[in-house]
C-alpha positions as CSV (number, residue, x, y, z in Angstrom):
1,X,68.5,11.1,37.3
2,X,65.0,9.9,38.0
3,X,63.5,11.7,35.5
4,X,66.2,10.4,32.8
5,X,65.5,6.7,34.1
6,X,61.5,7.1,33.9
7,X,62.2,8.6,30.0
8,X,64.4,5.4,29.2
9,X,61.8,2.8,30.9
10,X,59.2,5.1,29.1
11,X,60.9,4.7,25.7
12,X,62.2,1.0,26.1
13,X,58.4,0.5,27.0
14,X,57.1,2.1,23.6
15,X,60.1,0.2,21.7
16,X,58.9,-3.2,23.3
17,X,55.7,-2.2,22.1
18,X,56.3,-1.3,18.9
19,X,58.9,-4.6,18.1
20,X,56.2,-6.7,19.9
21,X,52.9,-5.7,18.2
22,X,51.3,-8.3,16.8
23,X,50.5,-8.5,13.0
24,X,47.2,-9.3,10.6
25,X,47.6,-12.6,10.5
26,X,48.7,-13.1,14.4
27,X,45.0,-11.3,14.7
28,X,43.5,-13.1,12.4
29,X,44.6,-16.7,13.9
30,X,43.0,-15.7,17.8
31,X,40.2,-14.5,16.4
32,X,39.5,-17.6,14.2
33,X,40.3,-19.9,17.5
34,X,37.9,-17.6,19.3
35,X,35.0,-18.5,16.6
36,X,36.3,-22.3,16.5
37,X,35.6,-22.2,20.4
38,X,32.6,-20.4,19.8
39,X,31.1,-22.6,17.1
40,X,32.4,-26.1,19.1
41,X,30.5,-25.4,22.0
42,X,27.5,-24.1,20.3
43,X,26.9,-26.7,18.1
44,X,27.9,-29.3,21.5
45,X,24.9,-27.2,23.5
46,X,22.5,-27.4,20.4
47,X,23.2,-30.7,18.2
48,X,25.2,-32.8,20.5
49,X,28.7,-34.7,19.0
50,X,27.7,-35.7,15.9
51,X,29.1,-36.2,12.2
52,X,26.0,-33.7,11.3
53,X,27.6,-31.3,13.9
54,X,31.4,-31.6,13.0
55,X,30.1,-31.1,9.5
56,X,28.0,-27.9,10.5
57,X,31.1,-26.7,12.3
58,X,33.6,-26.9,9.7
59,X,31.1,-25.3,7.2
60,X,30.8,-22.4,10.0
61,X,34.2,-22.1,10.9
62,X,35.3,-21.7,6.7
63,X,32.5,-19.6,6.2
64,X,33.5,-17.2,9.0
65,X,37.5,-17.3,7.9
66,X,36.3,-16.6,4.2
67,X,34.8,-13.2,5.5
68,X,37.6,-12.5,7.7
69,X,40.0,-13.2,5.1
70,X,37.9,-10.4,3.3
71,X,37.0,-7.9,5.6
72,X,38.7,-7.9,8.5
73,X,40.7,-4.7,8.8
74,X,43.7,-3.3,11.0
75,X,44.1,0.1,13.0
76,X,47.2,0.3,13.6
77,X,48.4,2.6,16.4
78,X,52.2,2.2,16.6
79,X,52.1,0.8,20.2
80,X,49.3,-1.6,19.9
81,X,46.8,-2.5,16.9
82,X,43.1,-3.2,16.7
83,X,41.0,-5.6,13.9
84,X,37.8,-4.6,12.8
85,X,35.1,-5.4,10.6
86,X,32.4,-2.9,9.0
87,X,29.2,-3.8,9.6
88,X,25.7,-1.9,8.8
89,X,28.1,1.2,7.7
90,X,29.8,1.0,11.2
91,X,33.0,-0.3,12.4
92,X,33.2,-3.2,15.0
93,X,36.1,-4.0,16.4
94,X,37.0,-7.6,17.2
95,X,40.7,-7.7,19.0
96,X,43.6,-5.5,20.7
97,X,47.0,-6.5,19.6
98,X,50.3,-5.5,22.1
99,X,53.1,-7.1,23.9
100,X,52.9,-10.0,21.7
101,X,49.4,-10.9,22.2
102,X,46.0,-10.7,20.7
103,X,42.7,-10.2,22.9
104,X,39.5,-11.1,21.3
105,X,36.1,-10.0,23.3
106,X,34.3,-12.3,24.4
107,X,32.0,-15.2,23.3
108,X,28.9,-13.1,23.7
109,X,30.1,-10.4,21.7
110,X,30.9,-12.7,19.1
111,X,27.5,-14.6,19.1
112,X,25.9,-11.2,18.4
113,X,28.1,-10.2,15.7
114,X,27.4,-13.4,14.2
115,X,24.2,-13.5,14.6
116,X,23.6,-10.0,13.3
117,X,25.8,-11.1,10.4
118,X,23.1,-14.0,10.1
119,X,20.2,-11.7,10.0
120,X,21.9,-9.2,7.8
121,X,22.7,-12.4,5.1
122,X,18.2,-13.0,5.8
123,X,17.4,-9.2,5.3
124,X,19.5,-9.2,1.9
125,X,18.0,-12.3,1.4
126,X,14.8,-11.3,1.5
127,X,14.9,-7.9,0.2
128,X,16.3,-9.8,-3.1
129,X,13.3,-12.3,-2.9
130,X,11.4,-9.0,-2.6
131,X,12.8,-7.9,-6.0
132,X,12.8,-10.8,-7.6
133,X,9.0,-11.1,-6.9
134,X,8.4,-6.9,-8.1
135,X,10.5,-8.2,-11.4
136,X,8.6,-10.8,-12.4
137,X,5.2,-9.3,-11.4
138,X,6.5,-6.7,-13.4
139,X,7.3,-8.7,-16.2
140,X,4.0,-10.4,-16.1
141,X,2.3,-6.7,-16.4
142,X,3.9,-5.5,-19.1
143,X,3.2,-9.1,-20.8
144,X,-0.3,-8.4,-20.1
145,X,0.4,-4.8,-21.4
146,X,1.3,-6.3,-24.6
147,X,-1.3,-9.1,-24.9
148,X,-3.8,-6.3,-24.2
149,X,-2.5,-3.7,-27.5
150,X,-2.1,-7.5,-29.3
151,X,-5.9,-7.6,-28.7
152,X,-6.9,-4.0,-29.4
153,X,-4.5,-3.7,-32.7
154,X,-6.5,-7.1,-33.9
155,X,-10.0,-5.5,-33.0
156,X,-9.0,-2.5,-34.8
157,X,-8.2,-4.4,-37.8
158,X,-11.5,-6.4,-37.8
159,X,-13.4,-3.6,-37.3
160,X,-11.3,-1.9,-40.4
161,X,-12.5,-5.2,-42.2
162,X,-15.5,-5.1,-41.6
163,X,-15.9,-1.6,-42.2
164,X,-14.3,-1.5,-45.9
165,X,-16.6,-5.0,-46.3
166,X,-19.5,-2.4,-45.3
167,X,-18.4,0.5,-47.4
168,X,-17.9,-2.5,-50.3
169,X,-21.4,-3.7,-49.8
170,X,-22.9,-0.2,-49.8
171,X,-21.0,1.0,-53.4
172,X,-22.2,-2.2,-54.3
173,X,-25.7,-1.2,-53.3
174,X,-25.6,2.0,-54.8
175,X,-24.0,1.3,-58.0
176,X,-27.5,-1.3,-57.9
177,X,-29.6,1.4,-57.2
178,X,-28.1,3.9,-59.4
179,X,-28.6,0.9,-62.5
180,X,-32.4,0.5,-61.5
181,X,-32.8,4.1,-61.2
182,X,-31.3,4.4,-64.8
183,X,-33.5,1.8,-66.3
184,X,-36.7,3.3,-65.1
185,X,-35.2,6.5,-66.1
186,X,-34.6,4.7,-69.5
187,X,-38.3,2.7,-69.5
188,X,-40.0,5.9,-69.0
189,X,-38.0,7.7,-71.9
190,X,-39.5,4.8,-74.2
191,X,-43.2,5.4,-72.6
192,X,-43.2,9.1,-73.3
């Protein structure tokens, strides 16, 4: 009889777990009040209660429920469920789901995801500034590249110039030469 009871509080356990799992969006709303915590007493510790600072916080807190909206991503394990997000090729989970509830990790855990999400958004950042400064150096080779055969094409078409003007000026020469050379021949015909 014991062992039939411990199998029926073992299964009504598993059923309550299974009715009472929390969904997507459940995990989804205690994760964003987690971050609204988060960001409220952040920006109370660093910038004070300001309009600047409810500003700042609402421009976090959208930004952060953007990417959730996006990435966040549910394990689900029958009994209970898990979110995650994938991060740097790896997967971080941010809550537990069971029994009705959601329990994020803490506010540490979440300042170091977010910050590692800020330096990630600064890496990509500068690796495209990085890119964007090997394009247009590139860009500004390959106009020199051009300017350069420009130059040399126009060289090699003065020097062509100047070379049939050269040729020119020697048939010119010769077809002189070859005149005087026939009138002396001619003058010297008439003296003999």
């Amino acid at each position: 009889m014991k062992k039939l009871l411990c199998i029926f509080i073992v299964l009504l356990l598993a059923v309550l777990m299974i009715e009472t799992r929390p969904d997507k969006q459940q995990h989804k709303e205690a994760m964003m009040k987690a971050i609204e915590e988060y960001v409220e007493e952040e920006a109370s510790d660093r910038l004070g209660d300001n309009v600047l600072a409810k500003l700042g916080k609402g421009v976090v807190v959208k930004a952060v429920e953007t990417a959730l909206n996006s990435k966040l991503k549910e394990n689900n394990y029958f009994l209970f469920n898990t979110t995650y997000v994938r991060l740097n090729g790896k997967d971080n989970t941010l809550s537990l789901g069971m029994f009705g509830y959601v329990f994020t990790f803490d506010k540490e855990m979440i300042r170091e995801k977010l910050e590692e999400s800020l330096k990630e958004k600064e890496e990509a950042k500068t690796e495209k500034e990085a890119a964007k400064q090997s394009a247009k150096e590139l860009k500004r080779l390959e106009k020199e590249k051009r300017k350069r055969e420009k130059e040399l094409e126009k060289e090699k078409k003065r020097k062509e110039k100047e070379a049939a003007k050269e040729a020119k000026r020697l048939e010119k020469e010769a077809r002189k030469e070859q005149k005087r050379l026939e009138k002396e021949a001619r003058k010297r015909a008439k003296e003999e």
